[in-house]
C-alpha positions as CSV (number, residue, x, y, z in Angstrom):
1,X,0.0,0.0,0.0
2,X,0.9,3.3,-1.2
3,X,2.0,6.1,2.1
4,X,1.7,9.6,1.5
5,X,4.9,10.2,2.1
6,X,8.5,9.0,1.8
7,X,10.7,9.4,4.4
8,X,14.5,9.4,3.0
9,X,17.7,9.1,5.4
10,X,20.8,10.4,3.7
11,X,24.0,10.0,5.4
12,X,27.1,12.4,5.3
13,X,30.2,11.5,3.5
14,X,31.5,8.3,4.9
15,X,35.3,8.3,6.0
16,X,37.9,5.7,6.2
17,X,36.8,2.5,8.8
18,X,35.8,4.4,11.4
19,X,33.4,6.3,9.2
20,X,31.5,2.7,8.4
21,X,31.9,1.3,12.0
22,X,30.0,4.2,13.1
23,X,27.1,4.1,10.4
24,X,27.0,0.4,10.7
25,X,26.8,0.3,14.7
26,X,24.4,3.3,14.2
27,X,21.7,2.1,12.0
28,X,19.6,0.1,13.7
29,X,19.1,3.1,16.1
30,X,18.3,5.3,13.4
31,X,15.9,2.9,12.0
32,X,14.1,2.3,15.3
33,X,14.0,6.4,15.8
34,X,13.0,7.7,12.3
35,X,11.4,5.0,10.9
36,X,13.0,5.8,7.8
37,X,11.6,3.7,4.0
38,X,15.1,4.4,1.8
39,X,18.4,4.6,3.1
40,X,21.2,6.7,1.0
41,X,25.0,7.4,2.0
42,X,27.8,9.5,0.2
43,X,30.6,7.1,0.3
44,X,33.1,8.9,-2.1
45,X,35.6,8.8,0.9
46,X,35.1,5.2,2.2
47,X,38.8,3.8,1.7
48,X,41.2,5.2,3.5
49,X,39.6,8.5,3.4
50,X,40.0,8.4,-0.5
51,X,37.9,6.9,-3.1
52,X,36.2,3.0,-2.9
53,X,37.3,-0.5,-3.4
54,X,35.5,-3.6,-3.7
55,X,36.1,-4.9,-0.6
56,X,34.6,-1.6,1.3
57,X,31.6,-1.2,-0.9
58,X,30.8,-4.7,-0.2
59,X,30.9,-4.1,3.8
60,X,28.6,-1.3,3.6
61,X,26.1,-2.3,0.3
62,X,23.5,-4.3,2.3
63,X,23.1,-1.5,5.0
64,X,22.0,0.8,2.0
65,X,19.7,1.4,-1.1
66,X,21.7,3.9,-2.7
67,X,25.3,6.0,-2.8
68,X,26.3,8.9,-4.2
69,X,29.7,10.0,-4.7
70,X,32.3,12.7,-5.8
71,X,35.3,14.0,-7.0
72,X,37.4,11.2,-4.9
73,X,35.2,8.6,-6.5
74,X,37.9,7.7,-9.2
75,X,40.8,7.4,-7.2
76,X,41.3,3.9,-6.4
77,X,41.9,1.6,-9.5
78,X,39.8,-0.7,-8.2
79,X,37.0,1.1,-8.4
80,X,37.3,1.3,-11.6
81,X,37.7,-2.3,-12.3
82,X,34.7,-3.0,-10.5
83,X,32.5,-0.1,-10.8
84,X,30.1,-2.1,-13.3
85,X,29.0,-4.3,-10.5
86,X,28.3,-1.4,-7.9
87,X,24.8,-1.4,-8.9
88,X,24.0,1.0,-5.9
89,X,26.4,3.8,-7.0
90,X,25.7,7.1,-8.8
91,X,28.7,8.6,-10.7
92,X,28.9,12.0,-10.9
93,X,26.2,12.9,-13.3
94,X,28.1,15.7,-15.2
95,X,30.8,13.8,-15.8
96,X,28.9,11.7,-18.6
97,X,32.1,10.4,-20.4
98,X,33.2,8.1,-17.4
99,X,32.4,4.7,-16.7
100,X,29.4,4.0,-14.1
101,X,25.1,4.9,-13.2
102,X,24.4,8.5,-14.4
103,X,21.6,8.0,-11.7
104,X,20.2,5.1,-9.2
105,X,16.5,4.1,-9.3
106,X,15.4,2.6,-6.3
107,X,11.6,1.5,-5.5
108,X,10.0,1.1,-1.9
109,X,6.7,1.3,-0.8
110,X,5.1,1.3,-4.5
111,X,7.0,4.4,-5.3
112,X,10.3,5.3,-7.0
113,X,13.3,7.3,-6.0
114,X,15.7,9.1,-8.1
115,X,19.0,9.3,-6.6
116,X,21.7,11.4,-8.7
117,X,25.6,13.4,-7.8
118,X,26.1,16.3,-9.2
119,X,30.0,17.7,-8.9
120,X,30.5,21.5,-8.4
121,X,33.0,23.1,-10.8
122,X,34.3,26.3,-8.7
123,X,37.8,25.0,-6.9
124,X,37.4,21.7,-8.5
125,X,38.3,19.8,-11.7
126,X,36.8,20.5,-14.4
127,X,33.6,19.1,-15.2
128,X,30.4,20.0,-17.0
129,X,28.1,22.7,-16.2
130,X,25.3,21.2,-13.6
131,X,23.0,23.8,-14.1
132,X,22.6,22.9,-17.6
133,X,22.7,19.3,-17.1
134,X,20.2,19.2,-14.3
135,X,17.6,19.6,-17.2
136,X,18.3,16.2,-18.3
137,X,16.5,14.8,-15.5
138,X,13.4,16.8,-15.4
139,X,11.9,14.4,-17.6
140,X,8.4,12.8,-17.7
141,X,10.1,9.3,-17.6
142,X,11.7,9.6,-14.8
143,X,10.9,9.4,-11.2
144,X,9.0,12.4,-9.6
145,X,11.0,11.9,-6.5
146,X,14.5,12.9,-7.3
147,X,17.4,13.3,-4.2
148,X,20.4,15.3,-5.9
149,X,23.5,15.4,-3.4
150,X,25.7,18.4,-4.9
151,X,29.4,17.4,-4.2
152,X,30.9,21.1,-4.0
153,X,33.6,23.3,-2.3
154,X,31.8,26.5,-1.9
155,X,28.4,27.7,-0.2
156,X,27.8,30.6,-2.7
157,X,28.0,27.9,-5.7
158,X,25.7,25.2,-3.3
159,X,23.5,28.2,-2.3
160,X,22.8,28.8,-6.2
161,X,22.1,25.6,-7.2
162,X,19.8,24.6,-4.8
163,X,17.8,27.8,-5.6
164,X,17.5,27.2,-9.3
165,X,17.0,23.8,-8.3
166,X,13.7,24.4,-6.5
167,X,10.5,23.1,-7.2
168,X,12.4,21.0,-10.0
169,X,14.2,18.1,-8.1
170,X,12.3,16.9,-4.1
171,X,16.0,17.8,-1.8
172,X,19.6,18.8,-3.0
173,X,21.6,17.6,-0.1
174,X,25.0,19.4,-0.3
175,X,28.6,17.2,0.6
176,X,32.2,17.8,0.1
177,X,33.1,20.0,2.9
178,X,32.6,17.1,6.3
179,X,31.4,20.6,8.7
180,X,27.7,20.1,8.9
181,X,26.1,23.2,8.3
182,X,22.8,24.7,10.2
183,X,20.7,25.7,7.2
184,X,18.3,22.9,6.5
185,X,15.6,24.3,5.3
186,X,12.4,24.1,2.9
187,X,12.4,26.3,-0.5
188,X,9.3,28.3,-1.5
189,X,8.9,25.7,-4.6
190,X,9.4,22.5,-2.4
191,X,12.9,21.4,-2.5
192,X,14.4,20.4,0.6
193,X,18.0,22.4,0.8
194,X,20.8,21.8,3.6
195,X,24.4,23.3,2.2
196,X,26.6,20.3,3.8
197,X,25.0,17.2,5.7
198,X,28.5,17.0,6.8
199,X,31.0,13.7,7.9
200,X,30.5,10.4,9.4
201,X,33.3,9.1,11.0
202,X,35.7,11.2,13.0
203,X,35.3,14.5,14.6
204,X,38.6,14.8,16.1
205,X,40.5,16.0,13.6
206,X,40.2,18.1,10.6
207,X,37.5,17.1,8.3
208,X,37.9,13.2,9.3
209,X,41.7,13.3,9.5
210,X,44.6,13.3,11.4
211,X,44.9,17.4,12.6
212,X,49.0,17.3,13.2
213,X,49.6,16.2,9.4
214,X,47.0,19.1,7.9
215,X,48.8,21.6,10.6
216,X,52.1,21.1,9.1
217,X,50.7,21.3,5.4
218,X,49.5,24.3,6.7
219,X,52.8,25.7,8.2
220,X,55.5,24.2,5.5
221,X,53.3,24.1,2.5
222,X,55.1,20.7,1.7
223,X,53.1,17.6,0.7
224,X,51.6,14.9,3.9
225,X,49.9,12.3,4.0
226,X,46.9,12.6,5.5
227,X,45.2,9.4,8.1
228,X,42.0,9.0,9.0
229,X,41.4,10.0,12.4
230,X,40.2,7.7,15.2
231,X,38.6,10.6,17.8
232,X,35.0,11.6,18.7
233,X,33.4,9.8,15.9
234,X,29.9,10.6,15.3
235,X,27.6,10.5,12.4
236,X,25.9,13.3,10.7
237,X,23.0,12.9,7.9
238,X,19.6,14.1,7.5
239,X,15.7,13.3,7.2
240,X,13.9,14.6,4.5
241,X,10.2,14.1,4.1
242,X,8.8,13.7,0.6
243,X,5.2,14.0,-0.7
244,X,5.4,10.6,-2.7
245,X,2.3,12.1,-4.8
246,X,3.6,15.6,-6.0
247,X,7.9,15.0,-5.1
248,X,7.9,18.1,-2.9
249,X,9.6,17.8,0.1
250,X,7.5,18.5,3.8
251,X,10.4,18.1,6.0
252,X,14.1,17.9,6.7
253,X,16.0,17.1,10.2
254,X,19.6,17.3,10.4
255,X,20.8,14.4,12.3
256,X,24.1,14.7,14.6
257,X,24.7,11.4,16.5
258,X,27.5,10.7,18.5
């Protein structure tokens, strides 16, 4: 039987083992709490803090219905090699000449979800424009519910696109950055909005890793190598509430769990 309304959990980029020990151990709470129908995690980071093998994916697929990605996504060959088999994972939508999903499609409760990344293109590499592209999935074809996580370094460029976004796509959920940001909100046109869900795994550091090694970067200038952190790990994701009828979002929570 059809609800009249889908409620979506979407978890903050996941980082390094500590990142999936904490989602994993966390779930069943979450599920008991929100009563949440589809379950979607940015896992761009899972390996080490840098990309995704096949052997991480596989510890964290079952726990999920869908995973978006970013601009770390390509970084371990692996991935690569295996990325035809992810059936879960989004690639980076505007980056249409790369292996991988343009979008995930996932159905519960009699009704379908769009799930799609799109990757910013101030401070980053070059990629195609998302604001064009976006129009690709405002199609009749496709799913009226459509989650967008917008993988991006700055607010002003997040800020923008979640405004022209509105009314078009039900949430764009912003990532990239790990610091959770206090500006969920609801857009005159129905779009939930939050600029960065932020990072599960650990709070200890700097964005998820080791705070000495970043420091000296910061001092020297010379190249590190940056560890996951181990410290005050904590998840951070959000709610959002989703008219299953019309795809406009009723409600979003920010979620901050230690």
């Amino acid at each position: 039987m059809q609800t009249e309304f889908l409620r979506i959990l979407f978890v903050g980029d996941i980082v390094g083992d500590v990142g999936r020990k904490i989602v994993i151990d966390k779930l069943d709470f979450l599920k008991e709490k929100y009563a949440y129908d589809v379950a979607i995690a940015n896992i761009e980071n899972l390996a080490g803090g840098f990309g995704i093998t096949k052997e991480t994916y596989d510890a964290i697929e079952p726990y999920f219905d869908a995973f978006t990605t970013g601009n770390h996504v390509w970084d371990k060959k692996d991935f690569l090699i295996n990325i035809d088999s992810m059936n879960k994972v989004a690639r980076p939508f505007n980056m249409p000449n790369t292996k991988g999903k343009p979008y995930v499609i996932v159905e519960k409760n009699y009704t379908q979800v769009l799930v799609a990344t799109f990757l910013g293109r101030i401070f980053m590499n070059p990629v195609e424009n998302p604001f064009i592209l976006l129009n690709q999935l405002i199609r009749e074809d496709l799913p009226t519910i459509k989650i967008i996580d917008f993988h991006a370094e700055t607010t002003s460029e997040k800020q923008a696109f979640g405004w022209f976004c509105d009314g078009k796509v039900s949430a764009i959920l912003g990532t990239h950055t790990h610091v959770q940001t206090n500006d969920e909100k609801i857009l005159p046109g129905g779009t939930a909005y939050i600029t960065d869900v932020g990072l599960t795994g650990c709070h200890g550091g700097v964005i998820g890793f080791k705070k000495q090694a970043i420091i000296e970067k910061f001092i020297t200038y010379m190249p590190t190598k940056f560890d996951v952190c181990k410290e005050d790990l904590r998840l951070n994701a959000c709610i959002v509430d989703i008219n299953v009828y019309t795809g406009k979002a009723l409600n979003i929570e920010k979620i901050n769990e230690a």
